[in-house]
KENUKOL-196654 format. One record per residue: residue in one letter; z, y, x of N, C-alpha, C, O in turn. Coordinates in steps of 0.02 Angstrom, whole numbers, plus 32768, in hexadecimal, padded with zeros to 4 digits. Example, Ala and Ser with C-alpha at 12.3 -4.5 7.8 and 13.67 -1.06 7.14 Angstrom:
KENUKOL-196654
A81867EE4829481867F1F826781867F5B829481A77F5A82C8 S81627F90828281657FCB82AC818A8002828581928039829E 
This chain:
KENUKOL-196654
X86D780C2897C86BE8107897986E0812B894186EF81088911 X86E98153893E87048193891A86E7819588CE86AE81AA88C5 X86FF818988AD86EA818D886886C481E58860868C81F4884B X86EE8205887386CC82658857868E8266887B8659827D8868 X86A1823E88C48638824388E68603821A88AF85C7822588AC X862681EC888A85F381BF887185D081F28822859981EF8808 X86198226880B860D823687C88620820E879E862881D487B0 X862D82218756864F81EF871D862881B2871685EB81AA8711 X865D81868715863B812786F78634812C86B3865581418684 X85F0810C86C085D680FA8679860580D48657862A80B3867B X860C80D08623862A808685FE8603804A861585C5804A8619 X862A8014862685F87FDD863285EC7FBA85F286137FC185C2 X85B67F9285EE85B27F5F85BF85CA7F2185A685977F0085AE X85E47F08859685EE7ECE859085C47E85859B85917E76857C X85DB7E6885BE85AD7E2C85C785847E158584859A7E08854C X85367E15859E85137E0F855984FE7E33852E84D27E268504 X85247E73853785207EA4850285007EE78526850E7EF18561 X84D67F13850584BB7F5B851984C37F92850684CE7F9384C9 X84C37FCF852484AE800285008494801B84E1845A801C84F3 X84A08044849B84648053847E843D80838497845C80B88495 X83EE808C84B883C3809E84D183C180F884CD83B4812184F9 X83D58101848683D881408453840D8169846A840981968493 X843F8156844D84898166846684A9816F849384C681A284A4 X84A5812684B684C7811084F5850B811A84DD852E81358508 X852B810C84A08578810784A2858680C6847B85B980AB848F X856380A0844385778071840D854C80378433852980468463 X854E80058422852E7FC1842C84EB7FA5840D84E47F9E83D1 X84C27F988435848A7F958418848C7F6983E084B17F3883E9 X846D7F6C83A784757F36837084337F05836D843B7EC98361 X83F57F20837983BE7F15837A83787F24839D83767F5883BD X83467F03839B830D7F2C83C082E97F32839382DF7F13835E X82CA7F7383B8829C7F8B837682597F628380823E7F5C83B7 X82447F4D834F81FC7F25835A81C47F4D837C819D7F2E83A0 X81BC7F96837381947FB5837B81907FC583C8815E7FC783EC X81E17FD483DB81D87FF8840B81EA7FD4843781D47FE7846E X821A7F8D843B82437F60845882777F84845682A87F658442 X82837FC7846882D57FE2845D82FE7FCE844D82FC7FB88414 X833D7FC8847283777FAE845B83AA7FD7844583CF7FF3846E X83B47FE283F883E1803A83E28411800283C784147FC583D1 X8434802D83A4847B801F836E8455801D833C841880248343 X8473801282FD847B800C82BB8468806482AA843180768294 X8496808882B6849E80D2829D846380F182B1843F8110828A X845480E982F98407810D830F83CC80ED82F4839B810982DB X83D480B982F98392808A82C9838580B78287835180D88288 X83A680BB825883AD80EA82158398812D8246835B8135824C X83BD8154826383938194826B834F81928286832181AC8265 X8343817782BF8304816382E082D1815E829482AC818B8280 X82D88130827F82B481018244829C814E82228261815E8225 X82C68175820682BA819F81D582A481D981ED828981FC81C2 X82A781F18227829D822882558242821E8264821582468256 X824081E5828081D981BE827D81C481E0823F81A58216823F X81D181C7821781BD81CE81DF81A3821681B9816B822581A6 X81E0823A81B581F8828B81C281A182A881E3817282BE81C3 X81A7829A8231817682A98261813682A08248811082D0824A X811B8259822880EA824E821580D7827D81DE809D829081E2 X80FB829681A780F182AF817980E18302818880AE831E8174 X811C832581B280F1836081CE80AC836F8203808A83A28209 X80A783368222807B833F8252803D834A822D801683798231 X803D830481FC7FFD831581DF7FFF833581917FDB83268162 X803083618194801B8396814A801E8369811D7FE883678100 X804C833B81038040830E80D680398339808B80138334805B X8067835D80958088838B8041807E83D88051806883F28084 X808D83EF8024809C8437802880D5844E7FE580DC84397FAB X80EC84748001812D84727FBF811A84837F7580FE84BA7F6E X812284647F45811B847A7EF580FC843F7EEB80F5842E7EB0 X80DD84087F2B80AC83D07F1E80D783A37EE4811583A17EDF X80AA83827EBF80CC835C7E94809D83297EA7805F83277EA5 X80D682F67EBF80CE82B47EDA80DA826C7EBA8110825D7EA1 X80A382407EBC80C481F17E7B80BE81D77EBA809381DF7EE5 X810081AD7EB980FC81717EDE80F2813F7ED9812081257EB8 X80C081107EEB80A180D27ED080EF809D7ECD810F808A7EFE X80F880967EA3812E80577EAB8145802F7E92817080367E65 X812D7FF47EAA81227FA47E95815F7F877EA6815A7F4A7EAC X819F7F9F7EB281D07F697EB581EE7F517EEF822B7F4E7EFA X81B37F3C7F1E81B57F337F6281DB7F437F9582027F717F88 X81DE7F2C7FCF82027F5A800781DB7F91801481F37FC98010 X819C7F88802581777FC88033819C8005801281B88036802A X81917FEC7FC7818B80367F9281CA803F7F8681DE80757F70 X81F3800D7F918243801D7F80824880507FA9824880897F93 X824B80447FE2826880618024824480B68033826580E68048 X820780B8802581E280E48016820D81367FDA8224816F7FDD X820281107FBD8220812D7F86828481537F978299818C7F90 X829D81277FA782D781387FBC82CE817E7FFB82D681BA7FF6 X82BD8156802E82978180806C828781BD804F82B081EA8051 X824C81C58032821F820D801E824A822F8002824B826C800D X827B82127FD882A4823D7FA782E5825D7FD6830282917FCA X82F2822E800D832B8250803A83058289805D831B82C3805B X82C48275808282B582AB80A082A382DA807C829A830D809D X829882DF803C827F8327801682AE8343800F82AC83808016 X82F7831E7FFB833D834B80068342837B8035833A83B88032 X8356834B80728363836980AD8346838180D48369839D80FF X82F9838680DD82D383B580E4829983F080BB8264840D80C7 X82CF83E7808382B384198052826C84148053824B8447805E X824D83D8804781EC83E4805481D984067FFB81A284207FF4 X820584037FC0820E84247F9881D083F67F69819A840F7F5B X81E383B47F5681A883957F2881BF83907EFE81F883A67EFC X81A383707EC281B283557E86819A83197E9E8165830E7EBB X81D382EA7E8D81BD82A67EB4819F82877E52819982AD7E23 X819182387E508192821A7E27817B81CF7E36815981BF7E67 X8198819D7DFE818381507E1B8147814A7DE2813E81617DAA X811A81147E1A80E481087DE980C880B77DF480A980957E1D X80E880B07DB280DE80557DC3809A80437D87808E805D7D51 X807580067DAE80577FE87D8D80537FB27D7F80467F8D7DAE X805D7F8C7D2E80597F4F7D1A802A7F367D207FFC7F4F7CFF X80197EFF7D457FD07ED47D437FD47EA97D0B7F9E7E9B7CEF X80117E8D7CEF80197E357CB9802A7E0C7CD080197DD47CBB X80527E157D04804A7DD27D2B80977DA77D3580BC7DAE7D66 X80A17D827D0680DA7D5B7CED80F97D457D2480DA7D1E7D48 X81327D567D32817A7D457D5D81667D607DAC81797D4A7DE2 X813A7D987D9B81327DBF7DE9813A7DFF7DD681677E1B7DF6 X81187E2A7DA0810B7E4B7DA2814F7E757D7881667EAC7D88 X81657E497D4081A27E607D2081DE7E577D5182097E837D52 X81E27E2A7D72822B7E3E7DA1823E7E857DB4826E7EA97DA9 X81E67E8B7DE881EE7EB77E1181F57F097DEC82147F3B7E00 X81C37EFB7DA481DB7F4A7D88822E7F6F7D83824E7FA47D87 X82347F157D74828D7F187D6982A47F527DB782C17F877DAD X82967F3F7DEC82AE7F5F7E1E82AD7FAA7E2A82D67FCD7E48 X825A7FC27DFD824480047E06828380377DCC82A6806A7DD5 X827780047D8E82B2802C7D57830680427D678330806C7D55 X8300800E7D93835080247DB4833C80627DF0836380907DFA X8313805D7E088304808D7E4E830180D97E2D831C810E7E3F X82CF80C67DEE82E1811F7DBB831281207DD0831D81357E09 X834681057DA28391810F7D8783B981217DD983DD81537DD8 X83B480FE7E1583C981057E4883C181527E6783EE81797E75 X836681607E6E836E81897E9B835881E67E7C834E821E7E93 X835B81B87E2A835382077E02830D82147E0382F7824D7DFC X82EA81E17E0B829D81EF7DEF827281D17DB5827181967DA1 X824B820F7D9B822E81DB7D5281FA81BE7D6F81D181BF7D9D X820F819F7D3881D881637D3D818B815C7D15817B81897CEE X816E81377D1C810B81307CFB80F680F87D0680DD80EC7D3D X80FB80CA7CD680F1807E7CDC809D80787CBA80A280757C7D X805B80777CCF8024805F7CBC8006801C7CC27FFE80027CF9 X7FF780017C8D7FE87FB77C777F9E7FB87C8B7F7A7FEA7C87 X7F887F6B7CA67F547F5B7CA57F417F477C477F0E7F567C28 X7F747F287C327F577F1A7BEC7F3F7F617BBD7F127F5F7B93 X7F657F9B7BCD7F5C7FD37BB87F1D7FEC7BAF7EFE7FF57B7A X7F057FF97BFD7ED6800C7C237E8D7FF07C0B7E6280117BED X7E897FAA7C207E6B7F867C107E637F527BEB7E307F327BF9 X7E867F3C7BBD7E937F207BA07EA07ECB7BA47EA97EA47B76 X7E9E7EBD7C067EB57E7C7C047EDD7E8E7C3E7ED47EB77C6B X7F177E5E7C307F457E407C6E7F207E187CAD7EEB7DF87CAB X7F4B7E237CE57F417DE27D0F7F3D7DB07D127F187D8F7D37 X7F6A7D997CE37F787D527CBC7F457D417CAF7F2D7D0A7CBD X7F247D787C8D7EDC7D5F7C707EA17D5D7C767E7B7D3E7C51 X7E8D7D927CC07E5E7D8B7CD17E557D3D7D067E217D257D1D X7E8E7D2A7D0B7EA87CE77D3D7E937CC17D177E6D7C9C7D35 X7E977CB57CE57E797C947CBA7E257C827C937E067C597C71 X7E207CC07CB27DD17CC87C9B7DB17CA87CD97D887C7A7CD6 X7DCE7CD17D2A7D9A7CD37D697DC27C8A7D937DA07C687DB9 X7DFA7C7D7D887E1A7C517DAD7E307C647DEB7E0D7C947DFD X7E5C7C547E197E8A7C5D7E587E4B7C7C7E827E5D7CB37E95 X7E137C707E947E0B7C797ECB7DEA7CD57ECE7DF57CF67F00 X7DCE7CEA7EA17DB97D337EAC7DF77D737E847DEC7DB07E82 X7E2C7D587E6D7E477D827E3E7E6A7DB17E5E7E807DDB7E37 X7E7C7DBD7EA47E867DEC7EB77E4A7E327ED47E577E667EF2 X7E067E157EBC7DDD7E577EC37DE87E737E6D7DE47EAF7E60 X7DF07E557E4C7E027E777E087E3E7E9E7E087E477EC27DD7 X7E627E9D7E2E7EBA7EC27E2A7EAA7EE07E647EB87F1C7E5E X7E9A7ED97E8A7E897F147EC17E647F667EA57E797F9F7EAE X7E1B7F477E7A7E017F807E677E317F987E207E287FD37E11 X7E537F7F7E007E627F967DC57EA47FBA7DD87EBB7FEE7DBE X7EC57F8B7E167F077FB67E1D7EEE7FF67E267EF8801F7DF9 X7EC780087E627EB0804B7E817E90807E7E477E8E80BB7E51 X7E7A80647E147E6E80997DE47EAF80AE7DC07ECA80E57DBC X7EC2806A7DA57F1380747D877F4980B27DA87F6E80D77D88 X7F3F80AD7DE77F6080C17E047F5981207DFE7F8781487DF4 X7F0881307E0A7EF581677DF37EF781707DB27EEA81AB7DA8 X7F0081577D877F00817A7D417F3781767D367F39817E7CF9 X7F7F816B7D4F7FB881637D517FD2818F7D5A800181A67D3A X7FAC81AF7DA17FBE81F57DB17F9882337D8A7FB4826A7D84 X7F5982257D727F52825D7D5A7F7B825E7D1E7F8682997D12 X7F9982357CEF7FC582447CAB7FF3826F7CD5800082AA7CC7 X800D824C7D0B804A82947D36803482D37D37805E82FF7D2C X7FF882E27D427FDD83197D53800283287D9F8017835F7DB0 X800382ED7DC6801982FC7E1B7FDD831B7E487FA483237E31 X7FF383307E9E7FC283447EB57FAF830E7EDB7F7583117EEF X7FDD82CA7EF27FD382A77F24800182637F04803382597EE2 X7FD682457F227FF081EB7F1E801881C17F5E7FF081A67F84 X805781B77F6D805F81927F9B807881507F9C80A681377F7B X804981317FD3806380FD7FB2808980B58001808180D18037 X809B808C800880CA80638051809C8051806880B080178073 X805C8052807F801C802880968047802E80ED803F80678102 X8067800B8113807B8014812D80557FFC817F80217FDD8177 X8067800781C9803D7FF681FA80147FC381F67FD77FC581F6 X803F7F8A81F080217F5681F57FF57F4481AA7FE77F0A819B X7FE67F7481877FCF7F5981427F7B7F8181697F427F6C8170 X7F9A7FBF81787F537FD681A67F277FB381DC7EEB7FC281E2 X7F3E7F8F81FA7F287F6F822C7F107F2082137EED7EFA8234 X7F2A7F1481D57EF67EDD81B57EC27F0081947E867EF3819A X7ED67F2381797E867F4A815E7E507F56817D7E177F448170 X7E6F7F8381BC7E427F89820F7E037F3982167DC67F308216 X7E3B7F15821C7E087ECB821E7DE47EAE81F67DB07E8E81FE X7E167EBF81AF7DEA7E8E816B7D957EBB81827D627E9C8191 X7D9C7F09817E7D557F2F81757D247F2981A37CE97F348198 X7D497F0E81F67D2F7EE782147CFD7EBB82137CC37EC48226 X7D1B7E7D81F47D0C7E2C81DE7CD37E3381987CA87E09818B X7CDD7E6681797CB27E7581387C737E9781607C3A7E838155 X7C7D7EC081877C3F7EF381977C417F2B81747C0C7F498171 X7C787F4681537C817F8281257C9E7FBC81577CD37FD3816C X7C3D7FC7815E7C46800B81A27C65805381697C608086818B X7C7C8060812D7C90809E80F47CC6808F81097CDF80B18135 X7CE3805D80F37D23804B80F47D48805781317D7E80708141 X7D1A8040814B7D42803281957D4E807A81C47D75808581F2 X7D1E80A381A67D0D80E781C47D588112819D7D62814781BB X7D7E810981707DA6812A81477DE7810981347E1681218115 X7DDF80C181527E30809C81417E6780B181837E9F80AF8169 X7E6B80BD81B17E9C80EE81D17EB1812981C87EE2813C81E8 X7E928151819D7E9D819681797EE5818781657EFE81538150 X7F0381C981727F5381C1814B7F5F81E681117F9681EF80F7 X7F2081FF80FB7F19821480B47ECE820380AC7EA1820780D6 X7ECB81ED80607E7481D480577E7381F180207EAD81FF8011 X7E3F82087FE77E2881F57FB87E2B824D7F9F7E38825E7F65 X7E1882887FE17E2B82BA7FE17DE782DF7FB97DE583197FA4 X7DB282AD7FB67D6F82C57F8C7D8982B07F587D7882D97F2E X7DB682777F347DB482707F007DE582807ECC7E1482977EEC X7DF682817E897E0882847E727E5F829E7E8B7E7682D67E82 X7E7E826B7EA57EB482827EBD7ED2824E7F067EDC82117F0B X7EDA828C7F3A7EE2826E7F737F1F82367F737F4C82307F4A X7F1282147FA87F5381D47FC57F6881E8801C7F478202804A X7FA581D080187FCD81EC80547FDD81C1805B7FE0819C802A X7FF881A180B0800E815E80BC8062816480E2806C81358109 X808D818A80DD80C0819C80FE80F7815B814481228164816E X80CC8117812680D780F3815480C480CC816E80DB80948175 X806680F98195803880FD81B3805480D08205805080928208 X806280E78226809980D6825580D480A5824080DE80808271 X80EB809D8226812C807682188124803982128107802981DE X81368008823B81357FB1823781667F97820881A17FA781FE X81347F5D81E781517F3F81B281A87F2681B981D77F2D8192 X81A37F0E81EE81D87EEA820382287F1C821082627F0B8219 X82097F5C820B82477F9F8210825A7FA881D682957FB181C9 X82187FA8819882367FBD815F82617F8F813082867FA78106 X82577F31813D82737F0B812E82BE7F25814F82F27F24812E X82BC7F36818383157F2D81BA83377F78819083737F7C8185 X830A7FAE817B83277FE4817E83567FDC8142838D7FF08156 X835A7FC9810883737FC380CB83BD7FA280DD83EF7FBE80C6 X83C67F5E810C83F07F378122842B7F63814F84697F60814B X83F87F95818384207FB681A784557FF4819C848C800481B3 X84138015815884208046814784628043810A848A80718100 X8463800980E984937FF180B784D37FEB80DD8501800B80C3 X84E17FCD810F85117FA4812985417FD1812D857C7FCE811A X85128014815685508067815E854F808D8140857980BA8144 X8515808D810A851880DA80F2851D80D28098854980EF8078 X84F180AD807D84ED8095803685088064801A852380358037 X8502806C7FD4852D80237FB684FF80027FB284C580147FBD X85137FC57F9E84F47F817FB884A67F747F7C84867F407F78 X849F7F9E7F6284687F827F24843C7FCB7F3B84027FC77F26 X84477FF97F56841980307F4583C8802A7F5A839F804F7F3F X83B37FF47F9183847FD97F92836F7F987FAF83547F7E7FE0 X83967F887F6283787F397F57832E7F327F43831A7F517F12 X83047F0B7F6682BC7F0F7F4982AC7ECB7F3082D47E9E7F3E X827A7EBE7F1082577E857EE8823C7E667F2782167E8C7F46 X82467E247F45822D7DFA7F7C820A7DC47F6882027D987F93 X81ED7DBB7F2481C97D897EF4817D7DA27F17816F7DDE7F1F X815A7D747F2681037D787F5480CC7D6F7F0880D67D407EE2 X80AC7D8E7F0180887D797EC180667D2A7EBF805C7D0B7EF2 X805D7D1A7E95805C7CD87E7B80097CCE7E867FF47C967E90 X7FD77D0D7E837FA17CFD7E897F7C7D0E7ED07F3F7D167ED4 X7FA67D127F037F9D7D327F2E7F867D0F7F797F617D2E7F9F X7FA27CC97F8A7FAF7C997FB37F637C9E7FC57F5B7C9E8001 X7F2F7CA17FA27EE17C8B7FC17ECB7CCE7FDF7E997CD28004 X7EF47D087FCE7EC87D327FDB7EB27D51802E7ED77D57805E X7E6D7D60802A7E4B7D5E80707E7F7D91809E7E707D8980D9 X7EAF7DBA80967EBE7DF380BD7EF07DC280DA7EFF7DCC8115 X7F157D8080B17F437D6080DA7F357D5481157F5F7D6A813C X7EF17D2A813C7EDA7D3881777EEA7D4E818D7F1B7D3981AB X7ED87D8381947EE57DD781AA7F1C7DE481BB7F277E0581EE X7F497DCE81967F8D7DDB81937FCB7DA581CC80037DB081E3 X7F9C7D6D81CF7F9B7D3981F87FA87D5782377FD97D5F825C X7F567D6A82387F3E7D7E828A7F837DAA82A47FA97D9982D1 X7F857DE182807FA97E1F828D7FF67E08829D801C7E2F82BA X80087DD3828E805C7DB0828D803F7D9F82E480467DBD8319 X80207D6982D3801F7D56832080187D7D8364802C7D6A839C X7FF27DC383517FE27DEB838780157E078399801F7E1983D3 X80477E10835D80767E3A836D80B17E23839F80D17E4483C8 X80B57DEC839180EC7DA783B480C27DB0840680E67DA68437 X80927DBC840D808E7DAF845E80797E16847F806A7E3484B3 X80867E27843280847E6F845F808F7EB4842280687ED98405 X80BA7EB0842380D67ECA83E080A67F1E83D580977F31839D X80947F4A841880737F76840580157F7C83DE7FF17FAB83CD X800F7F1C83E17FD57F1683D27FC87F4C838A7F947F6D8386 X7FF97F4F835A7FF27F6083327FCE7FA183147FA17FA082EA X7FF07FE183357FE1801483587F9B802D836B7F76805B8359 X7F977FF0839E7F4D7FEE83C57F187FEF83A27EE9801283B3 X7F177FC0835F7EF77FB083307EDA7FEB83087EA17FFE82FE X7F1D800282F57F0C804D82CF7EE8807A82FC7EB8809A82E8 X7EFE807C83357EE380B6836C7EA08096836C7E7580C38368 X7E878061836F7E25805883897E19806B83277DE2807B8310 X7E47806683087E14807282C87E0680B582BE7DD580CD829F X7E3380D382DA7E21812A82DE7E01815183147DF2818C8316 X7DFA812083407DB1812A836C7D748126835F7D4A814B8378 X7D6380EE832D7D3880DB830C7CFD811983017D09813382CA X7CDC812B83127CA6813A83107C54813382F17C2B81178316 X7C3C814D82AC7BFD812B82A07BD9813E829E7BE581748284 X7B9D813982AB7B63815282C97B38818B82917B30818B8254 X7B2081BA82C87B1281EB828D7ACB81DD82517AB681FC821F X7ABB81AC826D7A7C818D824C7A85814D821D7A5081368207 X7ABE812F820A7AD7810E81E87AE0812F81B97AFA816681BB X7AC4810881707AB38128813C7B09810781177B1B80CD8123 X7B27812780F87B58812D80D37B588142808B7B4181778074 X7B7A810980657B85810C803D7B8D81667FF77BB881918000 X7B66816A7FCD7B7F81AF7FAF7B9981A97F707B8781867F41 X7BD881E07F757C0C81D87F3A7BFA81FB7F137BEC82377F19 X7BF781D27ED97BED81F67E937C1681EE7E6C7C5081E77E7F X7C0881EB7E307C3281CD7DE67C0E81A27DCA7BD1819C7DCF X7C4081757D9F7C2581317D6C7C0C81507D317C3181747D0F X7BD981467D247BAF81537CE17BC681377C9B7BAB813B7C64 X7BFF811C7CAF7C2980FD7C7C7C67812C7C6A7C71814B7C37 X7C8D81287CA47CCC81237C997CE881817CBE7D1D819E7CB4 X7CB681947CDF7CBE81D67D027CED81C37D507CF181F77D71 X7D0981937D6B7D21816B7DA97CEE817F7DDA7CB281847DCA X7D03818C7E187CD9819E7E657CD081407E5B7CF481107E4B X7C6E81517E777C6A810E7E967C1881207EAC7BF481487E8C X7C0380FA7EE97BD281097EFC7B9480EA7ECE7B5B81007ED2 X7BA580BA7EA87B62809A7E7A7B7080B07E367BA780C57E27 X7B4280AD7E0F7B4180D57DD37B6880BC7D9E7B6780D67D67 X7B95807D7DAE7BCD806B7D867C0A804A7DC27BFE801F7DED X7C4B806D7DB57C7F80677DEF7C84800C7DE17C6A7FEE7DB2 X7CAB7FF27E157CAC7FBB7E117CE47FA37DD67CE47F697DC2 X7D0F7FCF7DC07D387FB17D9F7D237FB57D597D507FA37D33 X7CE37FCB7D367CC57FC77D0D7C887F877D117C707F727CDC X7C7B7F747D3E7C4D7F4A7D6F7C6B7F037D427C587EE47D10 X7CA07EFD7D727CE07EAD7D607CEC7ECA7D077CC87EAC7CDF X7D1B7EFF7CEA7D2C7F097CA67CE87EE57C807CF77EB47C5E X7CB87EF07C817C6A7EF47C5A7C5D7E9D7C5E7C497E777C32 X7C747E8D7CAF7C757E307CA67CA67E027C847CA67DCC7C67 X7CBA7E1B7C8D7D087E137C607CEE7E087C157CE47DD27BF9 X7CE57E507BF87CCB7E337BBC7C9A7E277BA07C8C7E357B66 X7C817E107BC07C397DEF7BB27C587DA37BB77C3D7D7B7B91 X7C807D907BD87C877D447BE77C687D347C1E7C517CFC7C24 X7C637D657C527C307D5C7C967C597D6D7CB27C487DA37CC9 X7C907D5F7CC57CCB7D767CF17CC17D617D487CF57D627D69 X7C777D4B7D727C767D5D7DAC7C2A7D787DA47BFC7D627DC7 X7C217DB77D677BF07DEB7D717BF57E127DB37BC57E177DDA X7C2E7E2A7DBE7C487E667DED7C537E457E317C5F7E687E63 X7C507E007E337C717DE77E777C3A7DEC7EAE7C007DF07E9B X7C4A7DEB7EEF7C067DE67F137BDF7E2E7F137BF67E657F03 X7B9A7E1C7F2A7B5D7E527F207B697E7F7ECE7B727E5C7E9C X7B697EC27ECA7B737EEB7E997B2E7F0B7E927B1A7F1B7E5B X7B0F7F137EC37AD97F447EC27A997F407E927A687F647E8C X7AB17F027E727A8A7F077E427A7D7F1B7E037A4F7F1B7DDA X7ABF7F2E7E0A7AE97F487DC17ADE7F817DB47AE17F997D7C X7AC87FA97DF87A957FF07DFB7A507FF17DD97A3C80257DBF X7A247FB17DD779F67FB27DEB79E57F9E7E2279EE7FAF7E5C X79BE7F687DFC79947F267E2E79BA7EF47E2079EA7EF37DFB X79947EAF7E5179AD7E607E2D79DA7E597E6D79D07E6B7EA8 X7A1D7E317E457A4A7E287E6A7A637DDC7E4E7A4C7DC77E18 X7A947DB47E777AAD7D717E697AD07D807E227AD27D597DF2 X7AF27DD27E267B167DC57DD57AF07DD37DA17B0C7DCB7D6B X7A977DF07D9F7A647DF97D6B7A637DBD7D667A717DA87D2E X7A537D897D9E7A447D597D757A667D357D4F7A497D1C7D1F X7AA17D2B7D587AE47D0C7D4A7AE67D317CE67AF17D157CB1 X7AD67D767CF67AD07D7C7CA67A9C7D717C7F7A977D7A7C43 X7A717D5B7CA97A467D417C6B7A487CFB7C6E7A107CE37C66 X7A7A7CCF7C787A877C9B7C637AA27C857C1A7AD47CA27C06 X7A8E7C647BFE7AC27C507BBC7B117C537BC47B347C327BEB X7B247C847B957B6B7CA07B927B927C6A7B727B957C787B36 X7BAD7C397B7D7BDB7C057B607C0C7C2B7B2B7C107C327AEE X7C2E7C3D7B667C717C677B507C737CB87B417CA77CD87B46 X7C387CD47B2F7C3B7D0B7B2C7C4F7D217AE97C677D597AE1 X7C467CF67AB77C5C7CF37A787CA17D067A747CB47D327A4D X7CCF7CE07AA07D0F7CDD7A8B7D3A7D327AAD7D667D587A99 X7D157D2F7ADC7D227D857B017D057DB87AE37D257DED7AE5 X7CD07DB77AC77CB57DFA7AB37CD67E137A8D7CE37DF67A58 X7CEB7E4B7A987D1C7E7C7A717D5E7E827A637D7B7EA97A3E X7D7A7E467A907DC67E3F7A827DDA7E5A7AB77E177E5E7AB7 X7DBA7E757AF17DDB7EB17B027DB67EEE7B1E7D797EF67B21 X7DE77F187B317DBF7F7B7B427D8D7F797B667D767F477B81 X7D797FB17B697D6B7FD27BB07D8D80057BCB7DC680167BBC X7D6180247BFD7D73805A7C1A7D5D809C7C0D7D2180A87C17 X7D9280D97BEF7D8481197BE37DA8813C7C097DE5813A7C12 X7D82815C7C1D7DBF81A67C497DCC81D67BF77DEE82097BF6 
């Protein structure tokens, strides 16, 4: 038959080899986890950054003059983050004052590598920097509250202290907004941990792609949507053609106190689901923002700590709760049931009126908490 009846031939493929999906001119390099798509190298990088782009206008993330800290621990998340936000504020003029905002927990041959990574990322991508200490803050390290509480609860102590750290970090910036890599799949373990807990607050507000808009100073999640497994590839892909080979190198060191902690589960589940259906992920987020709670469900009310001036619904925030066990030498005051710490008897009232062994050697050797 007549080639002009048929119209121009495609290029064929090569045995084994495809088109990229995007293009249709270069060779596919990879599939995208998310989508199965099979693109190139070059569209992967635009695709990748273009999502992203989308997510951020759709939902009003910024508004121009915003002065923005970026949470950043070193990581791929926050590496990649950081690079990202700062290209797209270029090139689409969203007009911020960007800034990095790292926080020291104490935590020997994890925590110093990775700052190492954030100090070069200033110097790299032309942003200052704001390094806040847990020893600062509060006057103990990780090191040392590990020492006090032992392996198995010490990540509810760095959870609540990071998240304040993190706000008083930004307010020395005087920023309007916090962003920080909590990325799909970090959402979709959360979705379940609040699940498995019964934390109908939580659970009602952890799909939000900005939270904390009653408080003090909001958080934005810019890679709400974005699978873990893209932002690991994007750095690799994006280096190979476009950047030199160090511009985002990230800290790949796992914290040292971290291996027990309950979200690993979670994190478990979410690997496996993804291997037999990669949009599970997605899905996850989508029923958490369906989520629905009943109008007769009594909810939690936000106030401030009578201590420290911190949003918290009981009359002392929790990170004054744990600080206060701490030095007393009661370092699992705060763990568990809190509500007693309001007022009324709780497992940690009783726990303090036990004979203080060690309270001698803690009392007063370190802070508290002042706003």
């Amino acid at each position: 038959m007549d080639s002009a009846v048929d119209g121009p031939r495609q290029p064929s493929a090569r045995a084994g080899s495809r088109l990229c999906t995007c293009c249709g001119e270069r060779k596919a390099a990879l599939k995208r986890p998310k989508t199965l798509e099979q693109i190139c190298r070059e569209c992967f990088y635009i695709v990748f950054e273009d999502e992203i782009h989308q997510t951020i206008v759709e939902n009003n993330l910024f508004k121009p003059g915003d002065r923005v800290a970026i949470g950043a621990s070193g990581g791929k998340d926050s590496t990649v983050l950081a690079y990202v936000l700062s290209e797209l504020n270029r090139r689409h003029k969203y007009c911020l004052d960007l800034f990095l905002l790292s926080v020291d927990e104490g935590i020997t041959g994890y925590r110093d590598d990775s700052l190492e990574t954030v100090k070069r990322n200033e110097i790299q991508y032309g942003l200052p920097l704001k390094i806040i200490s847990y020893k600062d803050l509060y006057g103990w390290t990780m090191d040392d509250i590990v020492k006090a509480i032992g392996l198995k609860n010490n990540c509810t102590f760095c959870g609540v202290f990071r998240r304040q750290a993190l706000d008083r970090g930004a307010a020395l910036l005087k920023v309007d907004k916090i962003v920080t890599g909590h990325n799909a799949d970090d959402i979709a373990e959360t979705v379940l941990l609040n699940i498995l807990r019964g934390d109908i607050a939580r659970l009602s507000r952890c799909t939000f792609i900005t939270t904390g808009e009653d408080g003090p100073i909001p958080r934005c999640k810019p890679f709400k949507y974005t699978y873990e497994k893209e932002i690991v590839i994007y750095p690799y892909y994006a280096i190979s053609h476009i950047f030199s080979c160090d511009l985002m190198l990230y800290s790949s060191i796992v914290c040292i106190y971290s291996p027990n902690a309950y979200r690993g589960f979670a994190r478990e589940f979410i690997k496996d689901l993804e291997r037999m259906r990669p949009r599970a992920i997605l899905d996850i987020i989508k029923s958490g923002e369906n989520f629905r709670i009943s109008t007769t469900t009594r909810m939690p009310e936000q106030g401030t700590c009578e201590r420290c001036g911190y949003i918290s619904s009981q009359k002392l925030c929790k990170a004054c709760v744990l600080l206060d066990g701490l030095n007393r030498g009661l370092p699992k005051l705060g763990i568990g049931r809190t509500k007693g710490v309001a007022g009324g008897d709780s497992d940690c009232e009783q726990q303090a009126k036990r004979p203080e062994r060690s309270r001698s050697s803690l009392q007063g050797k370190h802070g508290n908490i002042d706003f």
